[in-house]
PLY file of the C-alpha trace (Angstrom):
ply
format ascii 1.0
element vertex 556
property float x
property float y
property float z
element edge 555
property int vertex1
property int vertex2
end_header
-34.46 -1.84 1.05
-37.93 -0.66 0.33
-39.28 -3.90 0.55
-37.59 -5.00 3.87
-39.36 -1.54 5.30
-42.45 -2.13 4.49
-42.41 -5.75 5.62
-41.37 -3.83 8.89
-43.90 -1.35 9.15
-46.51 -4.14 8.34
-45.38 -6.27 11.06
-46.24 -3.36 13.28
-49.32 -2.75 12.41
-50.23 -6.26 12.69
-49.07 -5.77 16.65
-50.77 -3.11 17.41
-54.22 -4.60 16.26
-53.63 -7.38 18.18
-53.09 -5.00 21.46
-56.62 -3.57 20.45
-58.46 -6.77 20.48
-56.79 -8.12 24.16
-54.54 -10.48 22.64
-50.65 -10.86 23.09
-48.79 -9.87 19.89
-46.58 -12.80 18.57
-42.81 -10.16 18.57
-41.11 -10.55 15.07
-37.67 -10.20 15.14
-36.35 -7.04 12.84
-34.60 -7.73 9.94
-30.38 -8.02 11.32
-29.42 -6.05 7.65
-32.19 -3.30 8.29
-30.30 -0.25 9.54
-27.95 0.05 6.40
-31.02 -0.03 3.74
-32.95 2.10 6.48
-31.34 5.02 6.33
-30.40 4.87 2.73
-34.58 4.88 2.37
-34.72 8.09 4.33
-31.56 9.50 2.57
-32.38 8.44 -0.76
-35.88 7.91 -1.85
-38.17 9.05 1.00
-41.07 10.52 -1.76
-41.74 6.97 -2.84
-42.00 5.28 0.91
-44.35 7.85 1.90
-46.58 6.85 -1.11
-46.48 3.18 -0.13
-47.05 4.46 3.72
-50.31 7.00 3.55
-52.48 4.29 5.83
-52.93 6.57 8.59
-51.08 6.71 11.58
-51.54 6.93 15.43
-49.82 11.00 15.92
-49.12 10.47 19.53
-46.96 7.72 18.91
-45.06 9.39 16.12
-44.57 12.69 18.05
-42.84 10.59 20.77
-40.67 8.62 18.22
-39.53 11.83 17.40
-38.85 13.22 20.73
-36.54 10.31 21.26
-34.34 11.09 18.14
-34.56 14.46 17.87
-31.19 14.66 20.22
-29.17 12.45 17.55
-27.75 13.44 14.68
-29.22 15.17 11.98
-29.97 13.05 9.43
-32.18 10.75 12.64
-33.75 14.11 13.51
-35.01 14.79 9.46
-35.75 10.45 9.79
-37.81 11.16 12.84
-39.96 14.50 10.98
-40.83 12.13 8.11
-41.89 9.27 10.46
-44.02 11.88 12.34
-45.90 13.73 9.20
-46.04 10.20 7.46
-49.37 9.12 9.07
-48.05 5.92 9.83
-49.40 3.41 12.27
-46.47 2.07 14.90
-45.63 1.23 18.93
-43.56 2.60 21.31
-41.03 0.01 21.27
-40.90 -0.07 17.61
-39.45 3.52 17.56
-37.08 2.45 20.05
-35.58 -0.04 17.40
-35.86 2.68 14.82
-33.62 5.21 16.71
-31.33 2.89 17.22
-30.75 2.01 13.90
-31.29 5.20 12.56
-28.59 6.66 15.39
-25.98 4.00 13.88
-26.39 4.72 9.73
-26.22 8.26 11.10
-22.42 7.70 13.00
-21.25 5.27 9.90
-22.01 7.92 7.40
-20.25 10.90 9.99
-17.36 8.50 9.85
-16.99 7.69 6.38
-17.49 11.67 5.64
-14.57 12.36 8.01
-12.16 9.79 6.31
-13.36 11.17 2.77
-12.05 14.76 4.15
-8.70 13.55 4.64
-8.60 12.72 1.32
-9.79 15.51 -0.14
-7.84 17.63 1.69
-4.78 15.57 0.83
-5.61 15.96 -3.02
-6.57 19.75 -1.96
-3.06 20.10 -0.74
-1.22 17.86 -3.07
-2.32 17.80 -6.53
-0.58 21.34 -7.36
-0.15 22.38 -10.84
-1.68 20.51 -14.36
-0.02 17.08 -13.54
-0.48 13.88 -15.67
-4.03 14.53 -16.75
-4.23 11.03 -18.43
-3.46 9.73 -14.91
-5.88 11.85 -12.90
-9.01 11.40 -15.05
-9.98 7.52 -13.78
-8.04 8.24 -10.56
-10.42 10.96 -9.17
-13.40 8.98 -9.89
-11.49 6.12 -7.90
-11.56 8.78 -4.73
-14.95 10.12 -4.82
-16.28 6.52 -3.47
-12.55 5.60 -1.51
-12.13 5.29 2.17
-8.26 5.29 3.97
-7.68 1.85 4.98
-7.98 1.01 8.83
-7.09 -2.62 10.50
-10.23 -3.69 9.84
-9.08 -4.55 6.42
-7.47 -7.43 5.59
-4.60 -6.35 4.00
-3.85 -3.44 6.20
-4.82 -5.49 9.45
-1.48 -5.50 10.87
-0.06 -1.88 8.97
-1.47 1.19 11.73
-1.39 4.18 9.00
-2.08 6.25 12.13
1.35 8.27 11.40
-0.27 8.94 8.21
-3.83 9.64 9.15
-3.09 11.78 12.00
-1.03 14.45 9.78
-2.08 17.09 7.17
-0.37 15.46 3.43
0.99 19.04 1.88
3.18 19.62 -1.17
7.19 19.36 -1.20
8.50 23.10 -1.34
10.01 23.33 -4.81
12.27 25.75 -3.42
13.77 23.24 -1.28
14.49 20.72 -4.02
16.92 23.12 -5.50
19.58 22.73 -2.90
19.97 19.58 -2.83
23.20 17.82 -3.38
22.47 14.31 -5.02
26.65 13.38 -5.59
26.48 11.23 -2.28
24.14 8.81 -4.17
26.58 6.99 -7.10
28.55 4.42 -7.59
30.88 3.33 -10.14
29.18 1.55 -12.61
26.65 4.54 -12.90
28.27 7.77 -13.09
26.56 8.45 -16.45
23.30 6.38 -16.02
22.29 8.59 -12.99
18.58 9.79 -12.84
17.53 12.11 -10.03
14.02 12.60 -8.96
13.57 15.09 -5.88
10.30 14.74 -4.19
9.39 13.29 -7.09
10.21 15.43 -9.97
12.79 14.21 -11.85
16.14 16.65 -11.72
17.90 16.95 -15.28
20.37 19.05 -13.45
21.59 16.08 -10.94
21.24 13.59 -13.75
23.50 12.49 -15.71
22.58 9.79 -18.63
24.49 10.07 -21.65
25.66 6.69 -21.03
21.73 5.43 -20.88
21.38 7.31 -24.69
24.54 5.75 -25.89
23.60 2.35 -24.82
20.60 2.52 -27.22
17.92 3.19 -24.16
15.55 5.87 -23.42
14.73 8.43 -20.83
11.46 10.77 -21.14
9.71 12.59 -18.68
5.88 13.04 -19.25
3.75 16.13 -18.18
1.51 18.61 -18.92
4.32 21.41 -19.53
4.78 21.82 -23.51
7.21 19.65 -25.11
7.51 16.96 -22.88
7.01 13.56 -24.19
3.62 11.92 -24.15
2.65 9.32 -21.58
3.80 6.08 -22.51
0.97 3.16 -23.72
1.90 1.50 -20.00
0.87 3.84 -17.97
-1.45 2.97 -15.33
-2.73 0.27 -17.63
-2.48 -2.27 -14.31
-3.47 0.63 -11.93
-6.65 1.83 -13.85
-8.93 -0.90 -12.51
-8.37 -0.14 -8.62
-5.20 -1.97 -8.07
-2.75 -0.63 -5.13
-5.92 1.03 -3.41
-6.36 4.12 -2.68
-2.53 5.23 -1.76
-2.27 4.32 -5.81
-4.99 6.41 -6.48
-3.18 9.16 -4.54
0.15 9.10 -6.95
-2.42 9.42 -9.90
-3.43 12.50 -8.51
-0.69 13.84 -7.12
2.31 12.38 -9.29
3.56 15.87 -11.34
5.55 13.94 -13.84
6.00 10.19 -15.31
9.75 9.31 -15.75
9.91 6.50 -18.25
12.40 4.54 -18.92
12.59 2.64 -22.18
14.75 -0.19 -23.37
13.80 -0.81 -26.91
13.79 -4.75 -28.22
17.38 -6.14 -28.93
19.11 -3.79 -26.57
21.10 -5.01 -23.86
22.15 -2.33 -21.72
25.98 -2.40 -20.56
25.29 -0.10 -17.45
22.64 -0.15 -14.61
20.44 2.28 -14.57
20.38 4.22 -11.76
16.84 5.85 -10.18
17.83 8.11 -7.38
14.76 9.24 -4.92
15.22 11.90 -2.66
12.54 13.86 -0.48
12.62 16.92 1.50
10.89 17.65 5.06
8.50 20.18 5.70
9.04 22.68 8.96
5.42 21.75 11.12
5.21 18.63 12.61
1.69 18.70 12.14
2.37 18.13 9.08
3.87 15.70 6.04
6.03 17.06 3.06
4.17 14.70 0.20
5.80 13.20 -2.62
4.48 10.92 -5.95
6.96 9.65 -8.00
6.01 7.46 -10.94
7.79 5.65 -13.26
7.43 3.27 -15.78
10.05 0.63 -17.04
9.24 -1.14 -20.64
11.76 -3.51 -21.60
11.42 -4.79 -25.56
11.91 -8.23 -26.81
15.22 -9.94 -26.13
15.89 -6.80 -24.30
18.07 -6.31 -20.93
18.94 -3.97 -18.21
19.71 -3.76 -14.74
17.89 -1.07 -12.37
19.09 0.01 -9.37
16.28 2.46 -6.83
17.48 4.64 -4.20
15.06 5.87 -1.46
16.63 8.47 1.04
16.20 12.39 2.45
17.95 14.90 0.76
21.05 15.82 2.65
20.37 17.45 5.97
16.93 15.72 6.51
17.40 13.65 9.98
15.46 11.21 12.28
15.38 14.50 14.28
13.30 16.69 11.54
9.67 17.16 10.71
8.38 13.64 8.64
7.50 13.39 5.11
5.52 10.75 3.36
6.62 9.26 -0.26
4.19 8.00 -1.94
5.64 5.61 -5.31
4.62 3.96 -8.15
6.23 1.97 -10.38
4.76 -0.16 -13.24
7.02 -2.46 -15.37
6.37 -4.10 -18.45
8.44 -6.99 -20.12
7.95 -8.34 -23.47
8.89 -11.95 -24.95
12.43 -13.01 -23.82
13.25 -9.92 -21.96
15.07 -9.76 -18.86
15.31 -6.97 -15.87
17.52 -7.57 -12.65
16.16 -4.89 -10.33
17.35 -3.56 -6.93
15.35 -1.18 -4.28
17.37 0.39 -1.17
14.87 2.41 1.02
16.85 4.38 4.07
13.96 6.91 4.60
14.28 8.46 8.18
12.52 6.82 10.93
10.15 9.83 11.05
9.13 9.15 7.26
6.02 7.12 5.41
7.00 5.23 2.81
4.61 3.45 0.58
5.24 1.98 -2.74
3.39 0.09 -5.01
5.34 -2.01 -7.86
3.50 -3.97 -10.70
4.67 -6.15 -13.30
3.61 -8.03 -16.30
5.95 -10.81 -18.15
5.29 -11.91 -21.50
6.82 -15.83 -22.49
10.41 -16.48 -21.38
10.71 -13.48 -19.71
12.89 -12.79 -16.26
12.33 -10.71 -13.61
14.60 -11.02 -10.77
14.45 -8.19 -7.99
16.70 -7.76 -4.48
15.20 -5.31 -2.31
16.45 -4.27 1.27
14.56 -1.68 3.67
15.73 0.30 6.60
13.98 3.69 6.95
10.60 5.20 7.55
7.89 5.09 10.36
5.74 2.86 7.92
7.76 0.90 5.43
4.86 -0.55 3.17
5.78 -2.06 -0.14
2.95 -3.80 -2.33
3.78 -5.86 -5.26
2.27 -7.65 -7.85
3.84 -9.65 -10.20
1.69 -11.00 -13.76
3.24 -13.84 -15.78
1.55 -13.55 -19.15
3.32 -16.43 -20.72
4.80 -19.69 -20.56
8.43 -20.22 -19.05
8.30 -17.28 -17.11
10.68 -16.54 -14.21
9.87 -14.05 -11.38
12.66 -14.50 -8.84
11.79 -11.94 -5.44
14.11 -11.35 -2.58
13.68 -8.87 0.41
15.30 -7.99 3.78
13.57 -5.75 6.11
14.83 -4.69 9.52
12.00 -2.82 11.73
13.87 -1.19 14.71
12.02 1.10 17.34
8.57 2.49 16.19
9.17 0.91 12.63
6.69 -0.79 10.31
8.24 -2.66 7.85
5.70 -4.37 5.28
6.05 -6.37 2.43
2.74 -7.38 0.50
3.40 -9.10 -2.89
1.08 -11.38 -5.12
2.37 -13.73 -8.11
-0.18 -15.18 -10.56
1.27 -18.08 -12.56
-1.34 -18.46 -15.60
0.97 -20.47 -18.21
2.57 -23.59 -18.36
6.32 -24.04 -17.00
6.44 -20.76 -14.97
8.99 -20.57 -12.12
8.86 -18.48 -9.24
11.13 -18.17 -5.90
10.34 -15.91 -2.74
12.87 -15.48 -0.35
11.44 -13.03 2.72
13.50 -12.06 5.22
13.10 -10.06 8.78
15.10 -8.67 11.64
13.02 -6.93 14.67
15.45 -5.43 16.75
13.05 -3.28 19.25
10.15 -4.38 21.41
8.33 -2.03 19.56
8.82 -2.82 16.39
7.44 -4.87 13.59
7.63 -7.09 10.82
4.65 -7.66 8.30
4.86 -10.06 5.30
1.84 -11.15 3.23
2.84 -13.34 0.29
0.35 -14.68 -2.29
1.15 -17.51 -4.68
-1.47 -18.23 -7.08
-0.91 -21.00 -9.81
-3.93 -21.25 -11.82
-5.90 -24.57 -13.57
-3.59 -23.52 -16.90
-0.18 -23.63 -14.93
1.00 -27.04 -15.26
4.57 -28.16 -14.92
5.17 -24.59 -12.53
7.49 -24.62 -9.62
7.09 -22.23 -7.31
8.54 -22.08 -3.90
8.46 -19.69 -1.13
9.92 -19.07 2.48
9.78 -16.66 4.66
12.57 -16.06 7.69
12.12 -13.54 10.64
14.41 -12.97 13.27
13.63 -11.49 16.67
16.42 -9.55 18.40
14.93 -8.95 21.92
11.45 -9.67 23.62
8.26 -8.48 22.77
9.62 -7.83 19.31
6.57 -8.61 16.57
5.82 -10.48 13.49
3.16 -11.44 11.36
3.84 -13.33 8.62
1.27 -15.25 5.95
2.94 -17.06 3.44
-0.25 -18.15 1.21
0.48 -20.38 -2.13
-2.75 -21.48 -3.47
-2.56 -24.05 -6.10
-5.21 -24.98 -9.00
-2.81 -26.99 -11.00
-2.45 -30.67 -10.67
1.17 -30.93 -12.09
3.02 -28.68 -10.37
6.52 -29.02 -7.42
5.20 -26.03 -5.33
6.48 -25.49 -1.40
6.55 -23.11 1.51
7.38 -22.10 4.82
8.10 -19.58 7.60
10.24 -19.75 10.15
10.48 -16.96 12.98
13.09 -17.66 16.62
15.75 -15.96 18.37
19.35 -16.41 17.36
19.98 -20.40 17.16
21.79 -21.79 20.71
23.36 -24.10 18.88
25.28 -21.59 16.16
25.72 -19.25 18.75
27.84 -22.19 20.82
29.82 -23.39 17.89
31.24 -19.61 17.04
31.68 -19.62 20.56
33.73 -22.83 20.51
36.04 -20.93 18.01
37.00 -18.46 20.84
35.01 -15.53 20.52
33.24 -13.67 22.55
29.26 -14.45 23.24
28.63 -10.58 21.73
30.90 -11.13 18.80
28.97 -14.28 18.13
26.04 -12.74 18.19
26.75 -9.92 16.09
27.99 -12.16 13.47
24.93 -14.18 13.11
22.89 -10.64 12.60
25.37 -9.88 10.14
24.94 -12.74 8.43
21.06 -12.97 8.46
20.63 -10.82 5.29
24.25 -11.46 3.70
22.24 -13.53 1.43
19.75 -10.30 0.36
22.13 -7.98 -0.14
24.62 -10.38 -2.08
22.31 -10.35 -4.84
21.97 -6.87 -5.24
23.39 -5.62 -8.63
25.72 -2.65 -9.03
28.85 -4.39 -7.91
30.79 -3.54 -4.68
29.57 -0.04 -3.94
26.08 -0.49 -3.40
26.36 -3.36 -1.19
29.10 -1.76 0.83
26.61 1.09 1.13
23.74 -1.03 1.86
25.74 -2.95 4.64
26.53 0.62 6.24
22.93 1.35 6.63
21.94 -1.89 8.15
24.85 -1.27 10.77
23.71 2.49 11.45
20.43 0.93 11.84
21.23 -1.62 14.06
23.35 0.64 16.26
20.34 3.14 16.51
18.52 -0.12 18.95
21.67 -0.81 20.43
22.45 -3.99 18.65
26.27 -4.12 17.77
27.86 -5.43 14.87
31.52 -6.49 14.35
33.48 -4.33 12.33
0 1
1 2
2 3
3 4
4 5
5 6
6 7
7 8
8 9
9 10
10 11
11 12
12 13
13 14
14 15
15 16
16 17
17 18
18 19
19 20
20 21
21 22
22 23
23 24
24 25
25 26
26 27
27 28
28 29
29 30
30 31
31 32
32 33
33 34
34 35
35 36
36 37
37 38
38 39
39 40
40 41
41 42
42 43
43 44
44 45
45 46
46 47
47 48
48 49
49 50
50 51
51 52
52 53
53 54
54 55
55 56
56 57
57 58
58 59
59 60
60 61
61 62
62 63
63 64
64 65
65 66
66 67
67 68
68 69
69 70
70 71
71 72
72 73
73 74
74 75
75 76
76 77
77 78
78 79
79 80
80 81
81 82
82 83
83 84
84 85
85 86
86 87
87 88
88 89
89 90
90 91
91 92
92 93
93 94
94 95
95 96
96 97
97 98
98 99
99 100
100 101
101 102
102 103
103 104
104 105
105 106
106 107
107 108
108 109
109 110
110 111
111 112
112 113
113 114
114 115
115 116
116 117
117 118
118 119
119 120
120 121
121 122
122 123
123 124
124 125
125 126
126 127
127 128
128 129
129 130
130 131
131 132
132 133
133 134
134 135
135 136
136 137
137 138
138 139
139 140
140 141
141 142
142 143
143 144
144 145
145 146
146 147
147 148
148 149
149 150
150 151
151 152
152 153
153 154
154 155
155 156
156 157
157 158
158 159
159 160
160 161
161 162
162 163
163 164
164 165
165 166
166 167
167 168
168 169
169 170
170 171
171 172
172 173
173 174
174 175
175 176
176 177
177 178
178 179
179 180
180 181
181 182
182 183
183 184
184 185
185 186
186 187
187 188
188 189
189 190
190 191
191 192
192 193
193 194
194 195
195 196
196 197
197 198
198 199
199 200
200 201
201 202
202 203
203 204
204 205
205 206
206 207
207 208
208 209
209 210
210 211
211 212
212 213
213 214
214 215
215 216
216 217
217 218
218 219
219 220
220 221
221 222
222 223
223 224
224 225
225 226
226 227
227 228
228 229
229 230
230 231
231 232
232 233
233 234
234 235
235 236
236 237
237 238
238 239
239 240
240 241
241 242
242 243
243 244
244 245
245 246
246 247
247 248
248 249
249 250
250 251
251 252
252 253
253 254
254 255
255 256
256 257
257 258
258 259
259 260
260 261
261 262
262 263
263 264
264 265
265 266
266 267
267 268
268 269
269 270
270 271
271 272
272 273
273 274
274 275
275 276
276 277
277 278
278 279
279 280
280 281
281 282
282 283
283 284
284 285
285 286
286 287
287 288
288 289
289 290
290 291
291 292
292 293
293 294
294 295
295 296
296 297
297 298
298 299
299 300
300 301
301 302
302 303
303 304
304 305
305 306
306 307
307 308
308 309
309 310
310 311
311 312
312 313
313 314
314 315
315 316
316 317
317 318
318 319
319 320
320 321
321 322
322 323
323 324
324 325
325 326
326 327
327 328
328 329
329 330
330 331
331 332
332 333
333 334
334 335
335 336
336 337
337 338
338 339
339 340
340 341
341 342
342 343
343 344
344 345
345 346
346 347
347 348
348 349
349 350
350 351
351 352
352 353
353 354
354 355
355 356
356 357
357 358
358 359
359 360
360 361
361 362
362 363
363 364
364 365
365 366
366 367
367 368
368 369
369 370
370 371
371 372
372 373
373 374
374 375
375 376
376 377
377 378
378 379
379 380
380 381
381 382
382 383
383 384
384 385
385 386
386 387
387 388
388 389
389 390
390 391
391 392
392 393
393 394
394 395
395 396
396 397
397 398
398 399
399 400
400 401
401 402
402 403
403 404
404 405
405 406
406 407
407 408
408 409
409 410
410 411
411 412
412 413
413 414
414 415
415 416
416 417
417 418
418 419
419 420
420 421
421 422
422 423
423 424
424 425
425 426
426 427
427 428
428 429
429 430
430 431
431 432
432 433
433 434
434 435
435 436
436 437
437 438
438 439
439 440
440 441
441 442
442 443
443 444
444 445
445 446
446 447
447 448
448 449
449 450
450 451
451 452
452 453
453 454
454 455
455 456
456 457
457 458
458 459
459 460
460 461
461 462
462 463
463 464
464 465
465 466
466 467
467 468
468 469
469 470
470 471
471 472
472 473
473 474
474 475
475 476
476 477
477 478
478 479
479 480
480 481
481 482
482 483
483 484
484 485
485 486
486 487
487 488
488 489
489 490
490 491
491 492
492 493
493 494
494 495
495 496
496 497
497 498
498 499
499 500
500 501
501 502
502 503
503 504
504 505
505 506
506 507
507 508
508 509
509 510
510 511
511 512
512 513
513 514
514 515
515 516
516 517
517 518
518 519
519 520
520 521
521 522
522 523
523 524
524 525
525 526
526 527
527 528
528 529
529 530
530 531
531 532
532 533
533 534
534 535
535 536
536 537
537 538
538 539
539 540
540 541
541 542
542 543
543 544
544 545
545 546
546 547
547 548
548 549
549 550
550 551
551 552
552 553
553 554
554 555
């Protein structure tokens, strides 16, 4: 920086000595990257530039540089001052350029400091009480340099946080969390594997999981508070370096408590474990009731279990009542020859932000196989990213999203296949059933030099319900690997004219057709779910109730 000034500020004074002997200056254009390092010079290390600049200077032209800035912001006005009492030869239309460039670094670094409020006051707000200090340590140091993400990058280019951004992120009243009624949220299979987390502190209370104990599996919740268990050896070991951002830097911070769930090696478990998620709503509208939840799932070798996630508002929380923002992470770890089926149901109200970040690592002949459907919330926003670790791994990923009116639904995930004989298979699917709503899937395949023999497919379906409805939709698989049976695809249309004739041709009705084809779209999600019959009964009730929200009518 200090040497692109100087070759500035010698350039000028070669122009103005060839104005003093009658000859026309040859213009040299500035630097393009000068404003940045300029005003990092002024902000930074002015003492030193002044030593390098005491050649004498023309005053007149220095007292009408500063005249020029001295309306901008501060930081040009104290750039201007220096310039002036720095005896500096320069031109006219040199501090022309100056201003200008000075004016900009000025409204970046106004910018950035307004952005770094919101997260401060966010943490302010948020981060109540002693927390996971083992969690908070990196994640502050993460935040002092962070910056909320805008569309301008990449992976939030079609995600507007604005619903975030535009609110005041405050603590969950505790109080509330006590009346809440969690018996809605079972099914069969787990009456006594139930674990209950209410704006993200788990609930022993609502819980019930003698059956998880019996089956030879673990539950421990981690905090500051004496006696609690301490922080298992996985957490935030795939979080620590920056990964998820900065809304992952947020649950570090905020997150009160780690739930961990541990299935030692040799266990299989007989009954899913069920992780129910509930959050509460604050009373201003100018503001979010925040949440952090943050679990961690280590499965042993040879080890198995089935998980089943809940996301919902506590009874009595409507599309109608102030939003709330729930903020997850969840960070899984599989040894050699272990196996997790996992399902995620998210039916946040419309008025909600939901963002989630879920990481994974898979050690040799591991298999991770996870169903996920989404429903609720304002913004939707689920990042994943999936490790394999070892050879003959299997990551098998299946989603259904339906964005109605004003919804976001988002589904970022990234796979990296690093050992020989890995298999992985992405199915992404998407209704849009408003004109104002929107569909959002970025999907990263990566099969490195080392990753022979892998087969890896992907494809992503989206279906658009009426006009104007949006998607945007980047299936990426890049491939390193010479031996490998790798494909994908996307797909996104209107219901097919030719299915919706041969229903038709059956004698029913062009609306009963219809309705049966939605129906159908994500029959093959939600099929794969585990938990048996209750949760996908359940699961088909909210995609109906969501449906019949944009006036889009399923059969009975």
């Amino acid at each position: 920086a200090r040497v692109l000034f100087l070759r500035d500020c010698w350039t000028l004074k070669d122009n103005v000595v060839d104005a003093a002997h009658a000859r026309t200056p040859t213009p040299r254009a500035p630097h393009a990257r000068l404003a940045t390092p300029l005003s990092r010079a002024f902000a930074d290390d002015t003492t030193v530039i002044t030593a390098h600049l005491s050649r004498g200077v023309d005053r007149e032209v220095a007292r009408a540089m500063s005249a020029r800035v001295s309306s901008a912001t501060p930081r040009a006005a104290a750039a201007a001052k220096f310039v002036a009492g720095s005896r500096r030869r320069t031109t006219t239309s040199s501090s022309r350029v100056a201003t200008r460039r000075v004016a900009a670094a000025a409204t970046a670094a106004e910018a950035s400091t307004i952005e770094d409020k919101w997260i401060a006051g966010s943490v302010e707000r948020c981060a109540i009480g002693a927390g996971v200090e083992s969690l908070r340590a990196g994640a502050v140091t993460q935040l002092a340099r962070a910056r909320m993400p805008t569309s301008r990058a990449e992976e939030f280019r079609f995600t507007d946080l604005a619903p975030l951004l535009t609110k005041q992120p405050t603590a969950a009243d505790a109080s509330k969390a006590d009346d809440v009624d969690a018996s809605a949220w079972t099914f069969e299979a787990a009456n006594a594997s139930r674990v209950v987390l209410v704006d993200g502190v788990f609930r022993a209370d609502k819980s019930s999981i003698d059956a998880i104990a019996k089956g030879g599996a673990k539950i421990s919740v981690s905090a500051a508070a004496a006696g609690d268990a301490a922080p298992p050896a996985a957490l935030g070991s795939m979080t620590s370096t920056g990964r998820g951002g900065v809304l992952a830097s947020l649950n570090a911070v905020m997150a009160s408590d780690v739930v961990h769930v541990d299935v030692p090696a040799g266990v299989t478990l007989d009954v899913p474990i069920h992780i129910v998620q509930l959050s509460t709503s604050g009373d201003d509208a100018a503001e979010l009731s925040s949440s952090a939840p943050r679990i961690v799932i280590t499965v042993g070798e040879r080890a198995s279990v089935e998980v089943v996630e809940e996301f919902a508002p506590a009874p009595g929380v409507s599309d109608d009542a102030c939003g709330y923002w729930h903020n997850g992470v969840c960070e899984i770890v599989i040894e050699k020859d272990g196996r997790v089926t996992h399902a995620m149901v998210q039916a946040q109200t419309r008025n909600a932000v939901h963002t989630r970040l879920t990481t994974l690592t898979q050690a040799e002949s591991s298999t991770y196989a996870l169903a996920e459907v989404n429903v609720g919330g304002k913004i939707g926003r689920h990042d994943l990213g999936i490790e394999q670790l070892g050879p003959r791994t299997v990551t098998e990923l299946s989603c259904f999203n339906l964005a109605g009116a004003g919804q976001c639904m988002d589904l970022h995930s990234s796979v990296t296949l690093d050992h020989e004989e890995g298999k992985t298979d992405q199915v992404h699917k998407c209704i849009v059933s408003s004109a104002s709503g929107r569909g959002v899937f970025d999907g990263n395949v990566k099969v490195n030099k080392l990753a022979q023999r892998t087969d890896a497919g992907q494809i992503s379906r989206n279906l658009l319900l009426v006009p104007k409805a949006t998607v945007n939709v980047k299936p990426n698989l890049q491939i390193v690997a010479d031996d490998v049976v790798c494909t994908h695809g996307c797909t996104v249309s209107d219901l097919e004219e030719e299915e919706l004739f041969y229903i038709q041709s059956r004698g029913l009705s062009p609306a009963v057709a219809r309705s049966l084809l939605v129906a159908g779209f994500g029959l093959e999600i939600v099929s794969k779910l585990p938990g048996g019959k209750d949760i996908r009964d359940r699961v088909g009730a909210l995609v109906k109730a969501s449906l019949d929200k944009d006036d889009v009518q399923l059969v009975a």
